[in-house]
PDB file of N, CA, C and O in Angstrom:
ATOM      1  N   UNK A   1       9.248  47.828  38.099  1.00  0.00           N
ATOM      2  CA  UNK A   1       9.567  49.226  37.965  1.00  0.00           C
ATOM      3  C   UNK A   1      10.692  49.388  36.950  1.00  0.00           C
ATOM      4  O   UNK A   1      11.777  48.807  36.990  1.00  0.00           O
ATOM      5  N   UNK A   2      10.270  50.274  36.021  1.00  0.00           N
ATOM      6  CA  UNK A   2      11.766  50.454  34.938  1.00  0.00           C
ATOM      7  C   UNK A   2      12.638  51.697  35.561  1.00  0.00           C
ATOM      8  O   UNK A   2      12.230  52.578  36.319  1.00  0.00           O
ATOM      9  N   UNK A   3      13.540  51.573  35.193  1.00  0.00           N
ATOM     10  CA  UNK A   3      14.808  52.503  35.108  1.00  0.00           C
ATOM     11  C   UNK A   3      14.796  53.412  34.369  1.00  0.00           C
ATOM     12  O   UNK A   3      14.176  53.201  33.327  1.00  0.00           O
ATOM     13  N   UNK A   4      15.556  55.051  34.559  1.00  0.00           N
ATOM     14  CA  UNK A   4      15.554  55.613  33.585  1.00  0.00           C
ATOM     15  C   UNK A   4      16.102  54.860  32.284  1.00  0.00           C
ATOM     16  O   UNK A   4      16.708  53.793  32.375  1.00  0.00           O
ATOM     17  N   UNK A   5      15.827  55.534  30.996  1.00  0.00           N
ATOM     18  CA  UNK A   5      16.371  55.129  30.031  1.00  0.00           C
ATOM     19  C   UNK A   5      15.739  53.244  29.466  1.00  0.00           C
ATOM     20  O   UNK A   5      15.992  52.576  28.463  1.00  0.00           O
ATOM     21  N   UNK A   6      15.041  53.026  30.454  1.00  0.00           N
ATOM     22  CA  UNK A   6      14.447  51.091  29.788  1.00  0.00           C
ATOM     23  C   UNK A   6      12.912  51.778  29.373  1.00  0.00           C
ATOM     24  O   UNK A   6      12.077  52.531  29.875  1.00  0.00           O
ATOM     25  N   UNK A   7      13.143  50.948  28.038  1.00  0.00           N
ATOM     26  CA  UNK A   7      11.191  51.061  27.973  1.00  0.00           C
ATOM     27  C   UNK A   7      10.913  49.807  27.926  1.00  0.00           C
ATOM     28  O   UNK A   7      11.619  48.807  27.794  1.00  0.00           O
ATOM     29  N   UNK A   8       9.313  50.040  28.103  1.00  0.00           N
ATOM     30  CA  UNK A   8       9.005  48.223  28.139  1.00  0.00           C
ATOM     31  C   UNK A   8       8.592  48.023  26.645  1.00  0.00           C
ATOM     32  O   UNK A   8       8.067  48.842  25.891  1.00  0.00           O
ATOM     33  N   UNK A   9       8.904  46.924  26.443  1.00  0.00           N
ATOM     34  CA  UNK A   9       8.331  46.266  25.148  1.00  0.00           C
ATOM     35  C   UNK A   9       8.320  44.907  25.231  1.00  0.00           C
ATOM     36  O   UNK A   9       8.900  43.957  25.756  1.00  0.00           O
ATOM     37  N   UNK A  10       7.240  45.260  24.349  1.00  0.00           N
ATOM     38  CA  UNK A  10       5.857  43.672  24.114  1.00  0.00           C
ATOM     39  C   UNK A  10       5.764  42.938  22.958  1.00  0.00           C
ATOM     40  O   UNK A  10       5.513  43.421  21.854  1.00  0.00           O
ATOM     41  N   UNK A  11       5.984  41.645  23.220  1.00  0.00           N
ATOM     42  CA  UNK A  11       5.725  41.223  21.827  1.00  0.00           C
ATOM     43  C   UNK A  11       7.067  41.144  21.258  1.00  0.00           C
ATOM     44  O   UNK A  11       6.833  41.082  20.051  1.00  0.00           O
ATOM     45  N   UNK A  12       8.559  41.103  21.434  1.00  0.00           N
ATOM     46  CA  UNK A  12       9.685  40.820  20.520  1.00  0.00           C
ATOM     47  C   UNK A  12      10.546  40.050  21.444  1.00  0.00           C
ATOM     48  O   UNK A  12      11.743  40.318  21.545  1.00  0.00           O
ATOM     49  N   UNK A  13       9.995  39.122  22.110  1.00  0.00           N
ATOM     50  CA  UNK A  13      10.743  38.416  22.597  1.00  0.00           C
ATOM     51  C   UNK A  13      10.593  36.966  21.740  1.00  0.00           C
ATOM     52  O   UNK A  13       9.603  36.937  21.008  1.00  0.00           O
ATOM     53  N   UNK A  14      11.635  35.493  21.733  1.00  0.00           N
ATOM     54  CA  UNK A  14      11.811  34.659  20.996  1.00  0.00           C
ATOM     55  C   UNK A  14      10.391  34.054  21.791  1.00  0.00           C
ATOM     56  O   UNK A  14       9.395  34.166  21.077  1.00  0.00           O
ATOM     57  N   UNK A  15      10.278  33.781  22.389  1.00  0.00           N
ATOM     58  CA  UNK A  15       9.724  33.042  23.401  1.00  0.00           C
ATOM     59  C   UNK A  15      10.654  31.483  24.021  1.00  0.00           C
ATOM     60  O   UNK A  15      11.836  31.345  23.710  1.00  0.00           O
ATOM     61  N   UNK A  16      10.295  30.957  24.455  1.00  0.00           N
ATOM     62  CA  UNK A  16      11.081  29.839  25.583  1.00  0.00           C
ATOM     63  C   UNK A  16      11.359  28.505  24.576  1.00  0.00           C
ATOM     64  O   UNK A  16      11.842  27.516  25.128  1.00  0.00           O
ATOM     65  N   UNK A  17      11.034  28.420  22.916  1.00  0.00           N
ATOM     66  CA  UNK A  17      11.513  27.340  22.347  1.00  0.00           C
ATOM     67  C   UNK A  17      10.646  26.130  22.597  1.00  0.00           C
ATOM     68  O   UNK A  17      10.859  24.979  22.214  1.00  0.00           O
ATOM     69  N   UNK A  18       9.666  26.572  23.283  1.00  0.00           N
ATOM     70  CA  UNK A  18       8.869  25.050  22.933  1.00  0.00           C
ATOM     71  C   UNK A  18       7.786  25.173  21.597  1.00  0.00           C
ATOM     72  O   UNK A  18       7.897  26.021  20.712  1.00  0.00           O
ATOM     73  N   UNK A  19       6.898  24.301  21.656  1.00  0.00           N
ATOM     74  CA  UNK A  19       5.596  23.962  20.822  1.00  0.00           C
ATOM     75  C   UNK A  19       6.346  24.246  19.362  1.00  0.00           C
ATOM     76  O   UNK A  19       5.508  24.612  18.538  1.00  0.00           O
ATOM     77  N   UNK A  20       7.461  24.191  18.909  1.00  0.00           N
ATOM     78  CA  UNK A  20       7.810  24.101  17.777  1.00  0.00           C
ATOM     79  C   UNK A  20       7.398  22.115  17.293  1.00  0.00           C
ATOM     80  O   UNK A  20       7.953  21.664  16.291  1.00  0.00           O
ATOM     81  N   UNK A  21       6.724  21.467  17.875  1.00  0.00           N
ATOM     82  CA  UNK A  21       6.988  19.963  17.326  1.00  0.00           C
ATOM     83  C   UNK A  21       5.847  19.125  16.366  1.00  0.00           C
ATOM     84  O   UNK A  21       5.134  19.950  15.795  1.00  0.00           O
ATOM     85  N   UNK A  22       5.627  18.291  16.167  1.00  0.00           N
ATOM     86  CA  UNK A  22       4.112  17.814  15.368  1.00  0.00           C
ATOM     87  C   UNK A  22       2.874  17.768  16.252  1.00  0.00           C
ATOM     88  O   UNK A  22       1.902  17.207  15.746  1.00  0.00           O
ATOM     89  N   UNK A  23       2.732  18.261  17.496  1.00  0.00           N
ATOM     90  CA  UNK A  23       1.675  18.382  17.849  1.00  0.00           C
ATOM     91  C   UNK A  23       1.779  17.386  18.870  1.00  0.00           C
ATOM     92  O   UNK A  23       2.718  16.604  19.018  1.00  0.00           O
ATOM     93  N   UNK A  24       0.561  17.489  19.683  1.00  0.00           N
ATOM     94  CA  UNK A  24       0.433  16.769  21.287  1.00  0.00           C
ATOM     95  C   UNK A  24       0.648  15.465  20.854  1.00  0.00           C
ATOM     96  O   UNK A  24       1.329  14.887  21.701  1.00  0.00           O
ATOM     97  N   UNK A  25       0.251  14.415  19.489  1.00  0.00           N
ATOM     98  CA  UNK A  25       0.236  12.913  19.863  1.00  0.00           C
ATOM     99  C   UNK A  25       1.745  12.757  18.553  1.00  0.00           C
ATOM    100  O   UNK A  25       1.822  11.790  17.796  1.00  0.00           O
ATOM    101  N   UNK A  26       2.602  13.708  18.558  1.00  0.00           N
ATOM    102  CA  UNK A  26       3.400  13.726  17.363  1.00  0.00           C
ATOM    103  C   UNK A  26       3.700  12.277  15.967  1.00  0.00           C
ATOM    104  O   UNK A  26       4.594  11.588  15.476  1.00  0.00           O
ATOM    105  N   UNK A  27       1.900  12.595  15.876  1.00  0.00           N
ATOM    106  CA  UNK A  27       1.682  11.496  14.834  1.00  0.00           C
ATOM    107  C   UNK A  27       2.037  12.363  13.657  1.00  0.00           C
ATOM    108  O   UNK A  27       2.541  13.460  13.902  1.00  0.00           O
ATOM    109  N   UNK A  28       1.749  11.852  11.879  1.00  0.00           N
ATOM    110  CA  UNK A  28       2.075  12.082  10.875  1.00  0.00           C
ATOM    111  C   UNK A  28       3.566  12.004  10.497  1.00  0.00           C
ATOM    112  O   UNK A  28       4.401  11.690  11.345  1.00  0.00           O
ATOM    113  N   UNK A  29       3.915  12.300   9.169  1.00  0.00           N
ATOM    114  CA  UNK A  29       5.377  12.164   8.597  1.00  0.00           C
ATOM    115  C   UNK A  29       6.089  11.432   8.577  1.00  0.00           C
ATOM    116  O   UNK A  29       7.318  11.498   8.616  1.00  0.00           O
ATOM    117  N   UNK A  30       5.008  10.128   8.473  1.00  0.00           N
ATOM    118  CA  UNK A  30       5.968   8.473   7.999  1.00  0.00           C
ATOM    119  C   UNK A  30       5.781   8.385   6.690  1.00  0.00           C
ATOM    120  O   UNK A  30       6.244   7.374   6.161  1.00  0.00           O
ATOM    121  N   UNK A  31       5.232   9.157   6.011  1.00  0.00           N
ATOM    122  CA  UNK A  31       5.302   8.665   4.219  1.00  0.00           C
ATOM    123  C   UNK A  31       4.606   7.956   3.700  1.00  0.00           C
ATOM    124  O   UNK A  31       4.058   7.229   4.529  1.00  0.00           O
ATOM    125  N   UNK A  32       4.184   7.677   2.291  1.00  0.00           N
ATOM    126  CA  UNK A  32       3.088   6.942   2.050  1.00  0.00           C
ATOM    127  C   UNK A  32       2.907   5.672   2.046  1.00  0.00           C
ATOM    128  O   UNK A  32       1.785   5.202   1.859  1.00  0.00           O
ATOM    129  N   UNK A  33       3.839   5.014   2.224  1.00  0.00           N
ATOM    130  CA  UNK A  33       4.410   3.631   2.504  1.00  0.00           C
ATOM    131  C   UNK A  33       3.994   2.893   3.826  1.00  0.00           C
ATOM    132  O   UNK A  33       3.882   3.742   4.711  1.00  0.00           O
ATOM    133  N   UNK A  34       3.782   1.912   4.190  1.00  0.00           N
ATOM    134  CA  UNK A  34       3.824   1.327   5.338  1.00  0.00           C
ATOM    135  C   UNK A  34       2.211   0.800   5.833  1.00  0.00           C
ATOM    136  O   UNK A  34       1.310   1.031   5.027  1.00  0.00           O
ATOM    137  N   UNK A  35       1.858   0.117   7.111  1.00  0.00           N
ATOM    138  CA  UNK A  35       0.858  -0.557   7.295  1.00  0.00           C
ATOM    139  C   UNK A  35       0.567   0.033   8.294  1.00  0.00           C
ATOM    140  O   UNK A  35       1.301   0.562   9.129  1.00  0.00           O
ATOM    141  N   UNK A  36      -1.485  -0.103   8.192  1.00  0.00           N
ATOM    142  CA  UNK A  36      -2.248   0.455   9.514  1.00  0.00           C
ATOM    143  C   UNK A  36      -2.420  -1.186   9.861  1.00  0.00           C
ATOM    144  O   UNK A  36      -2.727  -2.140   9.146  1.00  0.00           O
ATOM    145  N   UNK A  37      -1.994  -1.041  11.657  1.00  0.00           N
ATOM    146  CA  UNK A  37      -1.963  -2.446  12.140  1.00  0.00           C
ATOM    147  C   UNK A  37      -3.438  -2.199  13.122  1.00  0.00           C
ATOM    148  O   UNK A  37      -3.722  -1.019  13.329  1.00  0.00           O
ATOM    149  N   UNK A  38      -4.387  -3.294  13.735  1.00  0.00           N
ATOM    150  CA  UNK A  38      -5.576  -3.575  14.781  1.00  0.00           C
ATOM    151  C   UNK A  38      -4.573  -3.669  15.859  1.00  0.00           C
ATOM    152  O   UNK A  38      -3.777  -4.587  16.053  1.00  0.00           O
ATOM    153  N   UNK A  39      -4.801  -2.099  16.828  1.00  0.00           N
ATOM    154  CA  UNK A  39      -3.884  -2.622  18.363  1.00  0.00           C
ATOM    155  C   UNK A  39      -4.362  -3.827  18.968  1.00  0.00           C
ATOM    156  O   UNK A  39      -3.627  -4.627  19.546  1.00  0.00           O
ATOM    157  N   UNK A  40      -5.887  -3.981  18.800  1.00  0.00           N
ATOM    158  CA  UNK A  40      -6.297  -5.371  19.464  1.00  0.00           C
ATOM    159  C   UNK A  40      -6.102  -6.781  19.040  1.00  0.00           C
ATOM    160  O   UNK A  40      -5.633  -7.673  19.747  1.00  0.00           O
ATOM    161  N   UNK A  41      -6.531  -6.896  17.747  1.00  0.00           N
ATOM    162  CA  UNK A  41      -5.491  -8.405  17.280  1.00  0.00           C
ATOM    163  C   UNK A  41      -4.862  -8.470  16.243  1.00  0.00           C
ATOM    164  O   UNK A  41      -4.933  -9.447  15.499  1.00  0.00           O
ATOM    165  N   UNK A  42      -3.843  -7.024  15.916  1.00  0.00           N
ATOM    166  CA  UNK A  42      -2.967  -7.159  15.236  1.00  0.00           C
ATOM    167  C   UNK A  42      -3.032  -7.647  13.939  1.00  0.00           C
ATOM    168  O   UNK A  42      -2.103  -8.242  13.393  1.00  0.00           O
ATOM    169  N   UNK A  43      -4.441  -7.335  13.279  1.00  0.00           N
ATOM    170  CA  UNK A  43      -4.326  -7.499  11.558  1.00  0.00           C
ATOM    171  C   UNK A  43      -3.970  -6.091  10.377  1.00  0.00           C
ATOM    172  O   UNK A  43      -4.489  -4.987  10.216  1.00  0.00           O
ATOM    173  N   UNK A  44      -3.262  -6.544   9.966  1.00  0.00           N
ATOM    174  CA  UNK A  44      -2.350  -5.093   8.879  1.00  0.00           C
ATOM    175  C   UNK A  44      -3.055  -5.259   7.701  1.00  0.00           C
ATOM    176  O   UNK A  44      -3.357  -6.365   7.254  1.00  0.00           O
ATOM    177  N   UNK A  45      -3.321  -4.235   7.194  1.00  0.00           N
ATOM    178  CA  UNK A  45      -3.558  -3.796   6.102  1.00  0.00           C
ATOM    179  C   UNK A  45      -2.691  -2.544   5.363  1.00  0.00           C
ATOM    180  O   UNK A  45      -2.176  -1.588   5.943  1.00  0.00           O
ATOM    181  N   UNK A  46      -2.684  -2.738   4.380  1.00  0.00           N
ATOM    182  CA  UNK A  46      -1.448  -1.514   3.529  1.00  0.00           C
ATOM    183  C   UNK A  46      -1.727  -0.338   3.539  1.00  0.00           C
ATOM    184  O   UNK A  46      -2.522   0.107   2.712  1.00  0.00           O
ATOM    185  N   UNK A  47      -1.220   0.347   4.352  1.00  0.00           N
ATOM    186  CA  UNK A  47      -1.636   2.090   4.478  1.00  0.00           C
ATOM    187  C   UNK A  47      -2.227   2.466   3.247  1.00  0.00           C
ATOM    188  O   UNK A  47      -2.159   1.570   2.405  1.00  0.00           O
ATOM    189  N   UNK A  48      -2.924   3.763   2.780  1.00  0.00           N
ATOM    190  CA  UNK A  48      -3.309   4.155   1.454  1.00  0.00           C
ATOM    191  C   UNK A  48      -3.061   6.102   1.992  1.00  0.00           C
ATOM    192  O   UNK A  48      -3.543   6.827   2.861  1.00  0.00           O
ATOM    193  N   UNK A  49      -2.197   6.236   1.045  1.00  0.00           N
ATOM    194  CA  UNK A  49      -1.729   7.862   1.013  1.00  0.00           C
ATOM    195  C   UNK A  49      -3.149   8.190   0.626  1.00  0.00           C
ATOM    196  O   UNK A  49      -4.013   7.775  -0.146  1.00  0.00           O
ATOM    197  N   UNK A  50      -2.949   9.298   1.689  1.00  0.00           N
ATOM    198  CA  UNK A  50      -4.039  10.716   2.213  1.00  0.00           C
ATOM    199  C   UNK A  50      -5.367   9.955   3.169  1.00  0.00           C
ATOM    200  O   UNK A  50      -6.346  10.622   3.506  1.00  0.00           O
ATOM    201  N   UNK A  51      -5.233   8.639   3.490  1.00  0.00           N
ATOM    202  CA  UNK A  51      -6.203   7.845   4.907  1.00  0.00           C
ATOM    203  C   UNK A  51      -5.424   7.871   5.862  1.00  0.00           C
ATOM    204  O   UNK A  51      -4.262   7.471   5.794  1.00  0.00           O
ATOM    205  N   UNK A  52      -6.015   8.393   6.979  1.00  0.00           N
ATOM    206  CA  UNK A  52      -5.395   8.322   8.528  1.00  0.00           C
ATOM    207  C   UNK A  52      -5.911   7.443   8.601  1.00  0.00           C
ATOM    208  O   UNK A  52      -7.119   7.399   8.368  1.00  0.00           O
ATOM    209  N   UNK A  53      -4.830   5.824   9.144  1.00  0.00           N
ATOM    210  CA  UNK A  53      -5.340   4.913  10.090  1.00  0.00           C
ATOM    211  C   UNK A  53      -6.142   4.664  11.066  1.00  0.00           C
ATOM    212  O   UNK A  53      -6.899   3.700  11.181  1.00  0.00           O
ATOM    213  N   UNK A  54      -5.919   5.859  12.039  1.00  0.00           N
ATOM    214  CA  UNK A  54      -7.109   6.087  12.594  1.00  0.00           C
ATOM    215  C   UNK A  54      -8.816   6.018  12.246  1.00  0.00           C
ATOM    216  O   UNK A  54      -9.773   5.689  12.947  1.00  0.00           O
ATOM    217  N   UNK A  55      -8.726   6.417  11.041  1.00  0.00           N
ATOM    218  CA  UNK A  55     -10.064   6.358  10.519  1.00  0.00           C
ATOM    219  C   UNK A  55     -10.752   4.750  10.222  1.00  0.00           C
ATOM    220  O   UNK A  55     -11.913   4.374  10.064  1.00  0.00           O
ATOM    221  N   UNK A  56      -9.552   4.100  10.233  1.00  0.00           N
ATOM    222  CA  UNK A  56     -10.156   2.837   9.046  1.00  0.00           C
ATOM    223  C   UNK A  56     -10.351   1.524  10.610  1.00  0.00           C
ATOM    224  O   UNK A  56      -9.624   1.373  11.591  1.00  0.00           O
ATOM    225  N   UNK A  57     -11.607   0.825  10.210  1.00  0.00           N
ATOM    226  CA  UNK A  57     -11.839   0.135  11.584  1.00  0.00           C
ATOM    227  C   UNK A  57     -11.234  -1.411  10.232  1.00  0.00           C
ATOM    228  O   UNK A  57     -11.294  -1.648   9.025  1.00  0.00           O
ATOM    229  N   UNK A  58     -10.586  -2.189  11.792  1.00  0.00           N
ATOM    230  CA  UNK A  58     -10.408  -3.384  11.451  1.00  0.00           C
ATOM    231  C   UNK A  58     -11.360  -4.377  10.963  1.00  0.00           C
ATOM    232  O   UNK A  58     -12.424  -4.720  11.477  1.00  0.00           O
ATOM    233  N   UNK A  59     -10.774  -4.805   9.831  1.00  0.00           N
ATOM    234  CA  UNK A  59     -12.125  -6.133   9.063  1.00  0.00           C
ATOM    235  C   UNK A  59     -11.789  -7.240   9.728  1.00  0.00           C
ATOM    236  O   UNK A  59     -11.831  -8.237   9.008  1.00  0.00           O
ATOM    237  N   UNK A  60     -11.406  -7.480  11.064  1.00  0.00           N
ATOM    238  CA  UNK A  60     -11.841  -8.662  11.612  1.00  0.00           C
ATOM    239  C   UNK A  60     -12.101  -8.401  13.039  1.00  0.00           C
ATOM    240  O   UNK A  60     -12.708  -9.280  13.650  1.00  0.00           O
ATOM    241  N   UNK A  61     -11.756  -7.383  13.643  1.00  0.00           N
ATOM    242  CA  UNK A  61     -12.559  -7.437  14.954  1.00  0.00           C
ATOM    243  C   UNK A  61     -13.290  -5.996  14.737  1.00  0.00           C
ATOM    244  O   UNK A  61     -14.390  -6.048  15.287  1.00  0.00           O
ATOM    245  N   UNK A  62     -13.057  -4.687  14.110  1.00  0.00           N
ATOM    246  CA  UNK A  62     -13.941  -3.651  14.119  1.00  0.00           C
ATOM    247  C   UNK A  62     -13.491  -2.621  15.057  1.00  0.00           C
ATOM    248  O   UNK A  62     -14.213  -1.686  15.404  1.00  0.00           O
ATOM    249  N   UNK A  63     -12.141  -2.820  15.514  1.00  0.00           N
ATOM    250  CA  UNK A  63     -10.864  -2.116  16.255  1.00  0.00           C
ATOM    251  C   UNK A  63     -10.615  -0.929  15.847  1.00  0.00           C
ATOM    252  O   UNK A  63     -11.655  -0.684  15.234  1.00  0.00           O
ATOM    253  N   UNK A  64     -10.101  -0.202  15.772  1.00  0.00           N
ATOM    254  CA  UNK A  64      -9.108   1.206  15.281  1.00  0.00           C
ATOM    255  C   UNK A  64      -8.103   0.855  14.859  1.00  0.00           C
ATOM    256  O   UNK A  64      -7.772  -0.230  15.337  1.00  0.00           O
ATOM    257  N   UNK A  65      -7.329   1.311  14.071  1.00  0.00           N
ATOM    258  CA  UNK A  65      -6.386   0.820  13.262  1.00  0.00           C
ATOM    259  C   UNK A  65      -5.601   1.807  13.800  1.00  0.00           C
ATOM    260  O   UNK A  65      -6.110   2.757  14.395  1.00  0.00           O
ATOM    261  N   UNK A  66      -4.441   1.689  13.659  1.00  0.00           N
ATOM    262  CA  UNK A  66      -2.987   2.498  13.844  1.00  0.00           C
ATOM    263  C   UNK A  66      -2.064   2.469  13.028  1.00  0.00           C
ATOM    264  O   UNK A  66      -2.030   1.559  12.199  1.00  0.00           O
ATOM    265  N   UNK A  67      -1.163   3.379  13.057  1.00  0.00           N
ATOM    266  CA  UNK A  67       0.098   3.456  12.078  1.00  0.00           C
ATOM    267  C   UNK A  67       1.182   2.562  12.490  1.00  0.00           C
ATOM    268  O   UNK A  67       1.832   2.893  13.481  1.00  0.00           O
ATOM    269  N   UNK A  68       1.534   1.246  11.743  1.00  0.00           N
ATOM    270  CA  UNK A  68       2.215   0.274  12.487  1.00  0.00           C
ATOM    271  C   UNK A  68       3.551   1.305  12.770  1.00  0.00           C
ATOM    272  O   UNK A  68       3.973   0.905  13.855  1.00  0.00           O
ATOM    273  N   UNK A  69       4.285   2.256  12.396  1.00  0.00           N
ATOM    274  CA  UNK A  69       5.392   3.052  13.242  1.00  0.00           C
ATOM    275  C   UNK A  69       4.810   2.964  14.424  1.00  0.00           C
ATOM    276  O   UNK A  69       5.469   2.319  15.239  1.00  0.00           O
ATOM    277  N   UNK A  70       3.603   3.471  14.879  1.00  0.00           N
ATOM    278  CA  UNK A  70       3.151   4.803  15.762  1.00  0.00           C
ATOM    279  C   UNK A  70       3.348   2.974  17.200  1.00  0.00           C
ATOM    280  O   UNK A  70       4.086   2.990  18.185  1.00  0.00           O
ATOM    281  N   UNK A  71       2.563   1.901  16.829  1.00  0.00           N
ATOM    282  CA  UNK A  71       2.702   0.908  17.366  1.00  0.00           C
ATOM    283  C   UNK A  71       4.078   0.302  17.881  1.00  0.00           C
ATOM    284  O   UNK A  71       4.291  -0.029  19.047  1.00  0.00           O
ATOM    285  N   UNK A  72       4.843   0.223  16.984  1.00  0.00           N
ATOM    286  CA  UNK A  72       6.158  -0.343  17.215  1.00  0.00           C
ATOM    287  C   UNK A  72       7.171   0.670  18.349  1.00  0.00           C
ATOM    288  O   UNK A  72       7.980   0.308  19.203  1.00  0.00           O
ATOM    289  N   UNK A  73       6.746   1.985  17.951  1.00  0.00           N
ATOM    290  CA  UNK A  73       6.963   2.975  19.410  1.00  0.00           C
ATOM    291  C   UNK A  73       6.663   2.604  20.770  1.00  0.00           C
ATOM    292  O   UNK A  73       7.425   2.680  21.734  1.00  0.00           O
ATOM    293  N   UNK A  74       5.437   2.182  20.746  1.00  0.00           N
ATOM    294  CA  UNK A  74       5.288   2.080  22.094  1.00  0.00           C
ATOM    295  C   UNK A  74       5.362   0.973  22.254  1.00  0.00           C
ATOM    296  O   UNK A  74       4.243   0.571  22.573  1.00  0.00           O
ATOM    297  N   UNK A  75       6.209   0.017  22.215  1.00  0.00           N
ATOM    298  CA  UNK A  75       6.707  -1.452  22.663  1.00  0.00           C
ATOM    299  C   UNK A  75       7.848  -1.602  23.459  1.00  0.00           C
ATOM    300  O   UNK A  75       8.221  -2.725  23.796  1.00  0.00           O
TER     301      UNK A  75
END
């Protein structure tokens, strides 16, 4: 219930400060530099600017490749 003198208004609030971040798996923004590593047996190959690791399967077991940052995180 409003009060005399309050109106309601919609829409100009900041909101609560979240979802400002890189997204649910806050991958990207290591730079063009660095190695996609095989989580399964760990063979690196030299990143190549504008390929997501993700994309590229390992030439010795046929694995998913990862961003060796994104790896060394979760250790």
């Amino acid at each position: 219930m409003e009060k005399e003198g309050q109106e309601k208004h919609l829409g100009e609030g900041h909101g609560l400060g979240r979802g400002g971040g890189q997204g649910k798996n806050k991958g990207g923004a290591f730079g063009p530099s660095g190695f996609c590593v095989c989580a399964k047996c760990g063979h690196k190959v030299r990143h190549q600017q504008g390929i997501k690791c993700t994309t590229i399967k390992c030439p010795k077991c046929g694995h998913t490749m990862v961003r060796e940052e994104l790896l060394n995180q979760k250790r």
